[in-house]
C-alpha positions in Angstrom: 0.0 0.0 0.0 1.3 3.4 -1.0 2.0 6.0 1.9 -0.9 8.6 2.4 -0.1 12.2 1.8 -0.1 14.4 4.9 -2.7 16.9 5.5 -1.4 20.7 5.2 0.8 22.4 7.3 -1.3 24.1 10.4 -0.2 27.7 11.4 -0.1 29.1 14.9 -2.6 30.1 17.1 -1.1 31.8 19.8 -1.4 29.2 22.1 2.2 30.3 23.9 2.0 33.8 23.3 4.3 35.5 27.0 6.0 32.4 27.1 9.5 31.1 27.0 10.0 28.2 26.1 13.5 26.3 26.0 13.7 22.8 23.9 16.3 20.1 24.1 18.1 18.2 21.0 16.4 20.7 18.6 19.0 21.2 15.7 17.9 21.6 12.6 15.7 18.3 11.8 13.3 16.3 13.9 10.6 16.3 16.3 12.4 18.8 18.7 13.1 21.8 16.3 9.8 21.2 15.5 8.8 21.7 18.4 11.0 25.1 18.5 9.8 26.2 15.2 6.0 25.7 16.3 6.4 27.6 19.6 7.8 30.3 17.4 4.9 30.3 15.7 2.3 30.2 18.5 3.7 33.5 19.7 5.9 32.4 23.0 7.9 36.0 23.8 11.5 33.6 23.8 12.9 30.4 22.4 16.4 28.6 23.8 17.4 25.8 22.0 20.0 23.3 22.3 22.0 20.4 21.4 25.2 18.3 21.1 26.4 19.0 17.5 27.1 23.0 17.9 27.0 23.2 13.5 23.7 22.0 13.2 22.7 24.2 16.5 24.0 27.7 14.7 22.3 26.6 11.6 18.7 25.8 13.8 19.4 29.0 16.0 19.7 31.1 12.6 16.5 29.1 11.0 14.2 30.1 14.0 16.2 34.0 14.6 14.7 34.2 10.6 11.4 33.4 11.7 11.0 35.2 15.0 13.3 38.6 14.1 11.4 40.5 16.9 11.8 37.9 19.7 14.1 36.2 21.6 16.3 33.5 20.1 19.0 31.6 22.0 20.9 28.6 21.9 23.5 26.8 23.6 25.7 23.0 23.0 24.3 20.5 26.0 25.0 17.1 26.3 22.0 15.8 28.6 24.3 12.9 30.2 26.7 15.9 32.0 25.3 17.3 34.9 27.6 20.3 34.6 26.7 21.1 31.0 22.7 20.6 32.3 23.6 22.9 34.9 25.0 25.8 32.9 22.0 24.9 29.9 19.2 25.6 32.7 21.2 29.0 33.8 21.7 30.3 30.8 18.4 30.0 30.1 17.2 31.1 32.7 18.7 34.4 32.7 18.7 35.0 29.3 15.0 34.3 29.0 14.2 36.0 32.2 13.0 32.5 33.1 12.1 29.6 31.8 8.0 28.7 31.7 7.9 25.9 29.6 11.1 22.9 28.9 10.1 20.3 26.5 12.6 17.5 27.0 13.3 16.1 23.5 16.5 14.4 23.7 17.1 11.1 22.8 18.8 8.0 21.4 17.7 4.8 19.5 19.2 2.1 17.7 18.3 -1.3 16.5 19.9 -4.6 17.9 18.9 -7.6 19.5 19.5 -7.9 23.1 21.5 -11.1 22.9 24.1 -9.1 20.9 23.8 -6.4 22.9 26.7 -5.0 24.5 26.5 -3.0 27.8 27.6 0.7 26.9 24.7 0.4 24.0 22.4 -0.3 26.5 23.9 2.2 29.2 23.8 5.0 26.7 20.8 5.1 25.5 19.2 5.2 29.1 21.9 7.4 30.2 20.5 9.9 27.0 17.1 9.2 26.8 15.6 8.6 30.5 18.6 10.0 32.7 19.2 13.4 30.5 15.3 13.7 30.7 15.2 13.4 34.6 18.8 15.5 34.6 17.1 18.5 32.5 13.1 17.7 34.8 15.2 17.7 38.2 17.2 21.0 37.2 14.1 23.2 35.7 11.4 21.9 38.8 14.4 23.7 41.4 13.4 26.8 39.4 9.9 26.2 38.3 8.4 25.2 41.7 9.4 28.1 44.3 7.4 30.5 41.5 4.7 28.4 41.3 4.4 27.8 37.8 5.9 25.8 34.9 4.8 23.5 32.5 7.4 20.4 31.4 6.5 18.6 28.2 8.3 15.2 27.9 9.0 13.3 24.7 8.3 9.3 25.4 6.7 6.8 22.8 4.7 4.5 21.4 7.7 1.5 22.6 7.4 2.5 26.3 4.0 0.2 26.1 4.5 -2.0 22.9 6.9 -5.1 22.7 9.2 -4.7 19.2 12.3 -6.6 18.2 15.7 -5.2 18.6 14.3 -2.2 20.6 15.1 -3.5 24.2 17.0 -0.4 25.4 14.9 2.0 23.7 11.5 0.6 25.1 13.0 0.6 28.2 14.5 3.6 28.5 11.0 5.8 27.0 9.0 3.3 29.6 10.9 4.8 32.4 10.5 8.6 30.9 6.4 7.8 31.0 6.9 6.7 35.1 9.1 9.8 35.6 6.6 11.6 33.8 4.0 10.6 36.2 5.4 10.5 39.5 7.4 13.7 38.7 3.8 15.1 38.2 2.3 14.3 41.7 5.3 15.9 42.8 5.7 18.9 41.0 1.6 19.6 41.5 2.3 20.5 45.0 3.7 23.8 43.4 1.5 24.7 40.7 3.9 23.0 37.7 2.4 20.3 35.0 4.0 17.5 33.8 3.1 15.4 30.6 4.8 13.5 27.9 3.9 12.9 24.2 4.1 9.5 23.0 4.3 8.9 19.3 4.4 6.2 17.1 6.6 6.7 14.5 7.5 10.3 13.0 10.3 10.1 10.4 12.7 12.6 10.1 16.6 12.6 9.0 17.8 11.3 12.7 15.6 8.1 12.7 16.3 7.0 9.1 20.3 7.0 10.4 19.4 4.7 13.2 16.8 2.7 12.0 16.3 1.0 8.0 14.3 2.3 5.7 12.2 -1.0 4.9 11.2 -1.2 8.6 10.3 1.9 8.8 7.9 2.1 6.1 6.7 -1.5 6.9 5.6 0.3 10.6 4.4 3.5 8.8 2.2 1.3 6.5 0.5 -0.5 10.0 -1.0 3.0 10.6 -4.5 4.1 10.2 -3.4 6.8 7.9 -1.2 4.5 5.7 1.6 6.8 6.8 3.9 8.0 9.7 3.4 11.2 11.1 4.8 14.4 10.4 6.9 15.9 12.7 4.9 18.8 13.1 1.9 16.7 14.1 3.5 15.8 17.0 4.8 19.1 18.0 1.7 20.5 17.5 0.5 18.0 20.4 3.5 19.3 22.8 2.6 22.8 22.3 -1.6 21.7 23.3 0.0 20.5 26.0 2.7 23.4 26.7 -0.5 26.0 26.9 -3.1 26.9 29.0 -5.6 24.7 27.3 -4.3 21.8 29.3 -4.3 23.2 32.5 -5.7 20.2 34.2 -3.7 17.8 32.5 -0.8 16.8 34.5 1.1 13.6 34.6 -0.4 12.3 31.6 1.2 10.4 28.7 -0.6 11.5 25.5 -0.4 9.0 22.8 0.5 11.1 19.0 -0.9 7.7 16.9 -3.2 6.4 14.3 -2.1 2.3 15.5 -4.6 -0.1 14.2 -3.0 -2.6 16.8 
């Protein structure tokens, strides 16, 4: 069966207009600058970006400074598995931004192999980058967010962190741990007036998941969707920044699934 077309493009609606927002592993391609470019366009009053490859991070912060010539554009190199570097991220941010009101936590790491070949630093990394950088990066913004009494933290999990697939041990693992964070970070974190929530998609192909993952299986799982297809980037950002505004302002520790599965 043929891949469906995706619908068009949907503009902004001001859903983060006075808000900063700052986005991790958003560099140039993917769901996270995405998810930058779309907060640009709902209006928030600052963007920080950042990532581990500082090229494709100059080329991102220059993409969205082009978009948004009025506001507020920053970004900064972080690696999400160095405390120091989270450290310095969430400062910066901070003061450049005169606060930070809404992190969405994008950074992550995949790979396909089965777990009897597995080696232990595969596995270690990609829960060191996916669920530790995610709790690293949540731990670091609640110590600011909750003595003001406001914040909202938008988690990126997935569709693996409830569905068995082969050769995707450390990866189902890792985004099943960022859906409990997710939630018991939220019970915490409520105490103080700041949300918690995660998007979980099912498969969204951009440039960084066709390097990671082949092309065959990827359109054999696109083809499994309702829509015939896999979603666009954008689709899921567009989710984040619902759940970024103040039209989810009950929603809190709740793992929003970004899917069209038929099973």
């Amino acid at each position: 069966m043929a891949l469906k077309e995706p619908p068009p493009y949907v503009p902004g609606h001001n859903l983060l207009v006075d808000k900063s927002v700052l986005v991790t592993a958003a560099a140039g391609a993917g769901i996270g600058f995405a998810a930058a470019q779309k907060a640009v366009e709902e209006g928030c009053r600052g963007i920080y970006i950042s990532d581990v490859h500082e090229g494709r991070l100059e080329k991102a912060v220059a993409t969205l400074q082009a978009l948004h010539p009025d506001g507020a554009v920053f970004g900064r190199p972080c690696d999400v598995t160095d405390e120091n570097a989270v450290q310095a991220l969430i400062n910066d941010a901070e003061d450049k931004l005169g606060g930070v009101d809404v992190l969405i936590n994008n950074a992550g790491l995949g790979g396909t192999k089965l777990l009897v070949d597995m080696q232990d630093d595969e596995w270690a990394r990609v829960i060191d980058i996916t669920l530790t950088g995610t709790m690293r990066m949540t731990r670091a913004m609640l110590r600011r967010m909750q003595p003001r009494g406001a914040g909202v933290i938008v988690n990126n999990a997935s569709v693996l962190g409830w569905r068995a697939q082969k050769e995707q041990t450390h990866y189902a693992a890792a985004k099943a741990g960022v859906m409990a964070l997710t939630r018991c970070a939220a019970l915490e974190a409520a105490d103080y007036g700041v949300r918690v929530n995660a998007v979980s998609p099912s498969i969204a192909f951009h440039e960084f998941l066709k390097k990671t993952t082949p092309m065959e299986l990827l359109e054999e799982l696109a083809s499994k969707e309702a829509f015939g297809r896999a979603a666009e980037v954008w689709e899921v950002a567009n989710v984040m920044m619902f759940l970024a505004s103040d039209y989810s302002t009950y929603m809190t520790g709740e793992i929003v699934s970004v899917s069209s599965q038929r099973s």
